[in-house]
N, C-alpha and C positions, 0 to 999 in steps of 0.2 A: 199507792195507786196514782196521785197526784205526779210524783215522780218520772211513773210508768211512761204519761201523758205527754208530760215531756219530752221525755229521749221520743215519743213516737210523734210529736210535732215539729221534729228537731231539722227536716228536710225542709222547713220552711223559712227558718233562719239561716239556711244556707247557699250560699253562691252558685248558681249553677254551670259558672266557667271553671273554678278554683275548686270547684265540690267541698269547701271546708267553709268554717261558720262565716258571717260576713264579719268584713272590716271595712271603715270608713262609709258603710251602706250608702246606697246613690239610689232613685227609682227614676227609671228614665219614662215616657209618656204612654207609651201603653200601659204602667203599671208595675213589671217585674222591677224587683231588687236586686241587685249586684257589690258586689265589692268596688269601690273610685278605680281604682287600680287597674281590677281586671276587665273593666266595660274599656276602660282608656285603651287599652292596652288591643281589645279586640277589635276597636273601630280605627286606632292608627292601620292597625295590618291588613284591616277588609276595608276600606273606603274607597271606592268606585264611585267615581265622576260628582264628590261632595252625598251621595248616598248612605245614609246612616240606620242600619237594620238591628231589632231585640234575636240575641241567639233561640231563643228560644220559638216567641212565636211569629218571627222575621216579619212584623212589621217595621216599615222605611219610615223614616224621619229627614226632611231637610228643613231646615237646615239641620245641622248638627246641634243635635240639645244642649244647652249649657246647665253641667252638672252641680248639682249641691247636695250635700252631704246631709242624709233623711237624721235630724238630731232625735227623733221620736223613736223612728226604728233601731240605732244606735243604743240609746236609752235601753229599749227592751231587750236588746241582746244583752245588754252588762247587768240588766237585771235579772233574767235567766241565767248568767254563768255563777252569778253570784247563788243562786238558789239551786243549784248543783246541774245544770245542764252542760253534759257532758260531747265532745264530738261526737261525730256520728262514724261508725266505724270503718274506718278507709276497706277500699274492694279486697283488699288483700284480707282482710280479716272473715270475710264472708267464706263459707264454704263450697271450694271447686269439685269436678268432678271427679278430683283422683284424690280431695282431702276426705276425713271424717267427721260429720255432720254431726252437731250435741241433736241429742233426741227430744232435748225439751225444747228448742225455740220453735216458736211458731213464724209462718209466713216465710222471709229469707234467712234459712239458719246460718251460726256462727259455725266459725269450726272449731271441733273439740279439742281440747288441750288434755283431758285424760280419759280415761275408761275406767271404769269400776266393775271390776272379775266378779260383786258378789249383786250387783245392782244387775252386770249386763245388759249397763248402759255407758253412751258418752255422753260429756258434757263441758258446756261452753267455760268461760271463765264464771261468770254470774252464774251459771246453775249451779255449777259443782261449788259456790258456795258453803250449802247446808252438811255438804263432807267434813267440811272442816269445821264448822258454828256446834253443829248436834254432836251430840256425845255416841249416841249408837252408828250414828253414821261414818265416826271418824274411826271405828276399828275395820273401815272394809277395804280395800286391796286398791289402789289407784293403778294405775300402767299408762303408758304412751296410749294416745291414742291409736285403736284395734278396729278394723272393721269385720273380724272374727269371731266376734265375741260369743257370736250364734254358734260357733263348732263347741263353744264349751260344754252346749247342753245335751245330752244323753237324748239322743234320737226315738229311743225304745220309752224311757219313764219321764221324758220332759224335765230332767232334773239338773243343776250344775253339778257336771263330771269334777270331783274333786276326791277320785280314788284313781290306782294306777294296779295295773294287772301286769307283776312283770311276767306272769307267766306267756300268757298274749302279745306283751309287748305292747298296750293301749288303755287308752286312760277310759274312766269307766263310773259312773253313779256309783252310790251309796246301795241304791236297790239292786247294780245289778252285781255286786260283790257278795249278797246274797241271793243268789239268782242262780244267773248260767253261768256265774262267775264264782260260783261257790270252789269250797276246797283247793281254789287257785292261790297263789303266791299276791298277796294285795296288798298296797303298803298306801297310806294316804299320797298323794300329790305332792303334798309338799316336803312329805320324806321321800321323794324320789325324786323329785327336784334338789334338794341339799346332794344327793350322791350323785346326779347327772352334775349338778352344779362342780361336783369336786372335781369329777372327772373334765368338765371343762375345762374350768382352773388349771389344769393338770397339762390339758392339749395347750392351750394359752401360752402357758409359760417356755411349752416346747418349742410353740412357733415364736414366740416373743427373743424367745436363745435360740434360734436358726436365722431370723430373721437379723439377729444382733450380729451373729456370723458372717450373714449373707453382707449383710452393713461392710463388716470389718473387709471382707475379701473382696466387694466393689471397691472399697476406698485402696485395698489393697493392691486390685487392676489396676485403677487411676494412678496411682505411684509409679506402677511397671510402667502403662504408657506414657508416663511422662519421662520414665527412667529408658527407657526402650528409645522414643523421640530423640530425648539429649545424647544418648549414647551411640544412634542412628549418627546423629547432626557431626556429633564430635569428630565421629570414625569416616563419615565422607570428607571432610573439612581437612584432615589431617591427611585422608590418603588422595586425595587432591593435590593437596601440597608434594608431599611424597612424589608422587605423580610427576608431577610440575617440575620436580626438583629431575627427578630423571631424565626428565622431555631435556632438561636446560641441560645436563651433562653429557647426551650424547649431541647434540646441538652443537656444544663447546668440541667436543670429541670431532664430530663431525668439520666443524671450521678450523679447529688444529691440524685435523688432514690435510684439508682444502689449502690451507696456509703453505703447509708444509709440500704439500706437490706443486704449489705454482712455487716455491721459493724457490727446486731443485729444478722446475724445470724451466725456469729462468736464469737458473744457473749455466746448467748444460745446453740450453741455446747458446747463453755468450760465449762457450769454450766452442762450439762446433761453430757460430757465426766468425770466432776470429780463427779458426784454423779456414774457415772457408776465405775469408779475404787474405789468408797470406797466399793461400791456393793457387787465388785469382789472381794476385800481383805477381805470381810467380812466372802464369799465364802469358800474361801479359809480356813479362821481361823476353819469356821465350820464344814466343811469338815476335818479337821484334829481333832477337838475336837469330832464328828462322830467317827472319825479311833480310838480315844483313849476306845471311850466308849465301842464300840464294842470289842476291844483287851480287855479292862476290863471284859464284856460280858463274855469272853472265860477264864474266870480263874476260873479252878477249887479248888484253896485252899478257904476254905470259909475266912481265917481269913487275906488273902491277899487283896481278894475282900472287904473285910470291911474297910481294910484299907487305900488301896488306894481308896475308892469311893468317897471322900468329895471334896479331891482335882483337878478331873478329872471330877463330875457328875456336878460345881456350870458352867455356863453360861455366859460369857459377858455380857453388858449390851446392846452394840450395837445390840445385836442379838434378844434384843425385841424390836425395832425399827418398825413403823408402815411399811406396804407396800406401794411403791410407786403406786402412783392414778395419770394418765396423763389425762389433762383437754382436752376435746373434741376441741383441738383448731383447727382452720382454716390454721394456723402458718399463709404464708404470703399471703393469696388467698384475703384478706380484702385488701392488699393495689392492687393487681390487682383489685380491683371492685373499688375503689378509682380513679383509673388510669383510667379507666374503663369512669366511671362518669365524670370526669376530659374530658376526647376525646369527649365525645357525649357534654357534651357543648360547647366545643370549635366547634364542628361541627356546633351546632346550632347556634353558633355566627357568624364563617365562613359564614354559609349559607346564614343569613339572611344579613349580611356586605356584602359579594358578590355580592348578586342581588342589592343591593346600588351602590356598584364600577361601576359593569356591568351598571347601569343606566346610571352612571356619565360618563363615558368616552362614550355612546353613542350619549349622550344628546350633545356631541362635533359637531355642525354642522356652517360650515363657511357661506357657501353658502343656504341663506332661500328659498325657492321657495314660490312663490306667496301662501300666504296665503287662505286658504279655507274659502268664507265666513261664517260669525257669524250667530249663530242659530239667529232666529226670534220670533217665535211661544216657549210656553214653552215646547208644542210637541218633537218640534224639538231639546232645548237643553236635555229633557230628553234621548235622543237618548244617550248621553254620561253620562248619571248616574253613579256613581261609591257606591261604599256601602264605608262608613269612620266611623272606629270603632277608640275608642280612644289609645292609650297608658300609662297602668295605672303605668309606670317606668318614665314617665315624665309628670304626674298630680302634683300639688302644695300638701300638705299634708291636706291642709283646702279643697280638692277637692272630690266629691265623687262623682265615677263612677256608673252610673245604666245602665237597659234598655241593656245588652248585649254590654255595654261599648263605648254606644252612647249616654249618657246623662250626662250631668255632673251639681252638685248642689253646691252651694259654703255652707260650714257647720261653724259652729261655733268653734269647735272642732277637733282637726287636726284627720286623720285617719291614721289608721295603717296598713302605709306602709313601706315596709325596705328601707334602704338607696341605692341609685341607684345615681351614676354620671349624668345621663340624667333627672333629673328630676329639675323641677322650683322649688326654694327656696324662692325668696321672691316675686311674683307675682303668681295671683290665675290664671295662666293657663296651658294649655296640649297640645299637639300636636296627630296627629292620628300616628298607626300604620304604614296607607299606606304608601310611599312614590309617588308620581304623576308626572306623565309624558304624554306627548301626551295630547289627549282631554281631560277634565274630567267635570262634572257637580253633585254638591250639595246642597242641602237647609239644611238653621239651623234655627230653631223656638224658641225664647227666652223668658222666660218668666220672669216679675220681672220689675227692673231698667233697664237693657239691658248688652250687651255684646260688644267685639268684636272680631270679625268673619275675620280671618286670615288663611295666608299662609305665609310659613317659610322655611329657612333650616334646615337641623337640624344643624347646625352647632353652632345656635344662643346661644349667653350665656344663663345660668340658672342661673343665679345670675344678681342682681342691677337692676336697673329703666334703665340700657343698654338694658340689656335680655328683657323687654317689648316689646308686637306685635309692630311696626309701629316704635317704638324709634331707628330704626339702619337700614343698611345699606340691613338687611338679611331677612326680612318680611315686610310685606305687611298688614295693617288691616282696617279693614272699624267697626269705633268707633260709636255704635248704643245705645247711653245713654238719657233717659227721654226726646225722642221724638226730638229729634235732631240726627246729622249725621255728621262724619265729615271722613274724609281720612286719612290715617298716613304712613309714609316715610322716614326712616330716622331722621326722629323728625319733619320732617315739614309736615305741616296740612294744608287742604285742606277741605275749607267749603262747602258742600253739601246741597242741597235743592231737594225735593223733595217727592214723598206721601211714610210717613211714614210705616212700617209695621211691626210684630211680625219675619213678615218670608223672612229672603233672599237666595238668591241664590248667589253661587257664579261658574262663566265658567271660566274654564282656555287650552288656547291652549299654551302648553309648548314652543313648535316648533316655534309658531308665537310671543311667549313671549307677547300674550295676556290675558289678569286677568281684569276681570269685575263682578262689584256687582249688584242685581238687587232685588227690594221690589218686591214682590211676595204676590200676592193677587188674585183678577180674572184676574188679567191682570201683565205680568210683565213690570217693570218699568227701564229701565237703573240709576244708581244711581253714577257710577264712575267706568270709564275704563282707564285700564295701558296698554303701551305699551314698552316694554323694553326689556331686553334680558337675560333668565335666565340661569347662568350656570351652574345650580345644580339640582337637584330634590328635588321637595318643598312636605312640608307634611299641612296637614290641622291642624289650633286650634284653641281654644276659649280660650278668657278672660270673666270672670264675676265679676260684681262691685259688690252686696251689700249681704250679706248673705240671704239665701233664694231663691235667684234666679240662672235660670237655663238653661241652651241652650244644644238643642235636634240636631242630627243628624239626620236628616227625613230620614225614608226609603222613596223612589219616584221610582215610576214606571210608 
């Protein structure tokens, strides 16, 4: 009790600036006690014209009091702490209007630090003592602080609900399990807590491992975007350059023209300026030998005129000279048509390179969305028919293009075609025009030994048993030779089975980086599907094995 008295006189040994016990105690002339400190400390900041006020009951003092240190009051507080006088509990400890109030304190309550499910009460730190001290009291249920605790009681028998009705789905007294809750499904509380419990447990772990997922494919994003930025950074950086280097070589190209028509037509000045000054001197000469003739003309001795005629009337030689003839030339209007000729290919090349680039940096997708399922019906893949004409700049030269440059024959005899970078040199095949993106769907009908029926970059070599469809890293072929089938990837082969046919089909979803072959008859047949991820835009082509034979690009509608 003595104790009690204490902690409840406890607001009088304390400072009423600093709210904590005093130190250094001071009592200025009205009376109240303060800490040295914090009276110092209040009258530096409020001192008005030498005016010196108590916070509390703002009586003014001037002068300013000179403080001493109360050694009595001092005394008594170190004798109190020493006799267990405890601080007084800072505000945060008190209970607010959204904490849970212990139900034992009287006056300003503490707030509870637990709850007791069999008391259906809270309590402070010091109440809930006797939970722990008493032996009856320490088998009862503690919990977080609840301001609940009243739902636990059975509304009907005033009782704590500590049965569960799973047939109702709610928890329920003891009375009313014999009651209205008879011949129900009843299991105590706390054995239906263990089995909701497990089931938590259960949810937990699922979101705990979604959660760990969702972890791994954010950190996964964060890679791409960092991998996506650098790979952005690198490819402006480099086709800048590229760029740049172009700009410089028609530049150069451009000032070697420049170069070269002032050189020529500084040439062909000087040759037309010195034919024109011999012209002129020639002019000259005859115009004077004119002026003789005619002074001759005018002489009337006859025997004068006879005399001097021989020598004044004979002519230069120069003066029978052919006349000048200027050739109807163009001068330099032909290397403007050159130039001319020169821009419009390169435009053509631009153009058609362009919508290639333009492909390729769109064909850029991190993120796939759920694929659109695969046609079924051949109906259905016709819905994405494309028309694939071939490329007669990258056929073999033993290659011969027909049919509007959808057929291709393998000949005996090379054809004559000019030399092109893009074209296959020692394997008999071609690649299309197109280049494919998005959906696309085609059939090729073979006729002969067989073919194989591919997709490619163009990037693929034209040269060596490398550049073969299926032999690398950059095409895809499905090997269709005297009734057998097989797959090819990189060089590795993949044995097929299935109803042979003249005619397959091939579906390609870009986007979904799905590529599937299919025999084509009345019915179509899956034969070998890819799934991978393409990062370029593939064109179509054919290989053919044995001369004579032939693979068609079907028109299909």
């Amino acid at each position: 009790m003595a104790k009690k008295m204490v902690k409840l006189d406890l607001e009088s040994f304390s400072c009423s600036i600093c709210l904590d016990v005093l130190k250094e105690p001071v009592t200025i002339p009205c009376g109240h006690s303060y800490c040295m400190n914090c009276i110092k400390g209040y009258w530096n900041g409020k001192n008005k014209k030498g005016i010196h006020s108590c916070p509390q009951c703002m009586n003014t003092f001037t002068p300013r009091p000179i403080l001493e240190k109360s050694t009595m009051l001092a005394d008594l507080v170190e004798q109190l702490k020493k006799t267990g006088l405890q601080a007084a509990p800072a505000d945060h400890c008190y209970a607010g209007a959204e904490d849970v109030a212990c139900d034992f304190c009287s006056g300003r309550k503490l707030k509870a630090i637990k709850s007791c499910l069999f008391c259906l009460a809270s309590y402070c730190e010091e109440h809930l003592q006797p939970h722990y001290d008493v032996a009856p009291f320490r088998k009862h249920k503690l919990v977080e602080p609840s301001k609940k605790l009243q739902e636990n009681i059975c509304s009907v028998h005033d009782e704590v609900m500590k049965m569960f009705c799973r047939t109702d789905q709610k928890s329920i007294c003891y009375l009313c399990s014999v009651d209205e809750h008879k011949g129900h499904d009843t299991v105590s509380a706390a054995a239906e807590r263990t089995e909701r419990q497990r089931e938590l447990e259960g949810s937990r772990q699922q979101i705990q491992q979604r959660i760990q997922d969702r972890e791994k494919d954010v950190k996964l994003l964060q890679q791409e975007v960092e991998a996506i930025n650098q790979s952005a950074d690198k490819t402006v950086e480099h086709s800048q350059k590229i760029f740049t280097e172009l700009i410089r070589l028609l530049q150069k190209r451009s000032s070697d023209v420049k170069q070269q028509i002032r050189s020529q037509q500084e040439a062909e000045v000087s040759r037309v300026k010195e034919l024109q000054e011999k012209l002129e001197q020639e002019i000259t000469e005859l115009k004077r030998k004119d002026a003789e003739l005619k002074q001759l003309s005018h002489t009337e001795d006859h025997s004068q005129f006879l005399h001097n005629y021989p020598s004044v009337s004979a002519l230069s030689e120069s003066t029978n000279s052919p006349s000048i003839h200027i050739r109807p030339l163009r001068y330099f209007e032909d290397v403007t048509a050159a130039v001319s000729e020169l821009r419009d290919k390169l435009q053509d090349i631009l153009r058609e390179e362009w919508k290639n680039t333009s492909l390729t940096v769109t064909v850029v997708d991190v993120l796939l969305s759920e694929p659109e399922p695969e046609p079924k019906s051949r109906a259905d893949f016709l819905k994405y028919s494309c028309e694939i004409t071939l490329d007669p700049n990258t056929a073999n030269t033993c290659l011969l293009l027909s049919e509007g440059n959808r057929k291709v024959t393998l000949m005996t005899q090379p054809q004559s075609y000019s030399d092109h970078p893009d074209r296959f040199r020692d394997r008999f095949q071609v690649l299309s025009r197109e280049s494919l993106t998005g959906r696309c769907y085609w059939e090729v009908e073979m006729r002969g030994g067989g073919a194989d029926v591919a997709v490619a970059y163009k990037n693929i070599s034209r040269a060596g048993d490398e550049g073969g469809f299926g032999f690398n890293d950059k095409s895809w072929a499905l090997d269709c030779y005297q009734n057998s089938c097989e797959f090819w990837f990189n060089n590795m082969k993949t044995s097929i089975s299935g109803p042979q046919s003249s005619r397959v089909g091939v579906y390609l979803d870009h986007r979904a980086g799905v590529l599937s072959f299919y025999s084509v008859s009345e019915t179509m047949t899956l034969l070998h599907r890819v799934q991978t991820t393409f990062t370029q835009p593939l064109y179509a082509g054919v290989y053919v094995y044995d001369t004579g034979d032939t693979a068609e690009f079907c028109e299909v509608n």
